[in-house]
N, C-alpha and C positions, 0 to 999 in steps of 0.2 A: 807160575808167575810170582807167586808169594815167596819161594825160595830166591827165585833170579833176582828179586828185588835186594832182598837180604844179601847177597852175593856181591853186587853191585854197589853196597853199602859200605865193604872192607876194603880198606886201605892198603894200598899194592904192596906196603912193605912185612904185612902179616902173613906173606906167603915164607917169610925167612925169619920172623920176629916174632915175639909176645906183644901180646895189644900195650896199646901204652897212650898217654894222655893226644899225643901226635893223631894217631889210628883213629881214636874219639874223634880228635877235631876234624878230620877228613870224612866219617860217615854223618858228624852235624851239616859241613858242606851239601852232602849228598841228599840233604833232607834238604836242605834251604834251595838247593839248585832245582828240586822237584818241584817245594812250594812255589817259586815264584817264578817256573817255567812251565810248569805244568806237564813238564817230561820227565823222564828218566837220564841217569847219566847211562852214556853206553859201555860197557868192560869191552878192552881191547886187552891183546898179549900183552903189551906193555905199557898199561894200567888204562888210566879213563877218557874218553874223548866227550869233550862237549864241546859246545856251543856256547859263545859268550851269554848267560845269564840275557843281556843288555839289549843283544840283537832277537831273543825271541821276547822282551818284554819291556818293548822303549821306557815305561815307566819305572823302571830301577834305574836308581842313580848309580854312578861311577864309582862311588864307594861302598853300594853293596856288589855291583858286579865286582868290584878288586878282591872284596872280602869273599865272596864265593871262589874265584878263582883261585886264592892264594888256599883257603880249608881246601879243595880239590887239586893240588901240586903233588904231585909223586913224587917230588925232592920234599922231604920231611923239616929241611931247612928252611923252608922257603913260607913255612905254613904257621900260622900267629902260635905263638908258643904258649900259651895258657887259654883257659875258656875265660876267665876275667880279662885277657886282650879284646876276645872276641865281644862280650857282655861292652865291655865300654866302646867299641866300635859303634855297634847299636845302638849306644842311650847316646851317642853322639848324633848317629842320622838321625834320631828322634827327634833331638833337638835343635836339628837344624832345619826341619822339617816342621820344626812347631806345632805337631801334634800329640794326639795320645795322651797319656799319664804324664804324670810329672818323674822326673829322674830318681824323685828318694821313695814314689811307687813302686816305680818299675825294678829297682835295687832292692826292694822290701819285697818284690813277689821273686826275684831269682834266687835273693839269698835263703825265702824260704823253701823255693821247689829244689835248692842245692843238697840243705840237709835231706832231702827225701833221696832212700836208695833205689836206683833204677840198676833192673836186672832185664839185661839185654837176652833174648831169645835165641838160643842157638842153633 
């Protein structure tokens, strides 16, 4: 289960390509689609099927289901082109949301876990 999860985590265009910032932002998707569905995304032959984020957990809002959708697009166009798109997405629904930390927190805890290097398991 622990590989199929990892499997499930890869970006459909790595079956032709070297990882790349894009591939990243697609296996963030697949952690965020877990977290706040409590499922897995499922691998098809021609890449992932899921389920709107929204319909299995009415309380996500419309701009996190968009933002998971768009990190889990198999068209690489289609998917926010930096992890600082994605980061200020967040510190928007935060604060639209009016809760949690303050913005120059939560900017002060990303840009530190940023400089830390994370070494994905193969």
């Amino acid at each position: 289960p622990q590989q199929n999860n990892n499997a499930q985590r890869h970006a459909p265009e790595l079956k032709t390509t070297l990882p790349s910032i894009e591939s990243d932002l697609y296996a963030l998707g697949t952690i965020f689609y877990e977290l706040f569905t409590d499922r897995t995304t499922q691998l098809e032959a021609d890449g992932v099927s899921i389920i709107s984020p929204r319909r299995i957990n009415s309380q996500l809002s419309p701009s996190i289901d968009l933002l998971i959708s768009q990190l889990l697009s198999a068209d690489v166009e289609c998917r926010p082109n930096s992890s600082y798109s994605v980061q200020m997405q967040l510190l928007a629904e935060l604060e639209a949301l009016r809760c949690g930390p303050s913005r120059a927190t939560i900017s002060a805890w990303i840009n530190m876990r940023s400089t830390a290097k994370i070494v994905a398991a193969a």
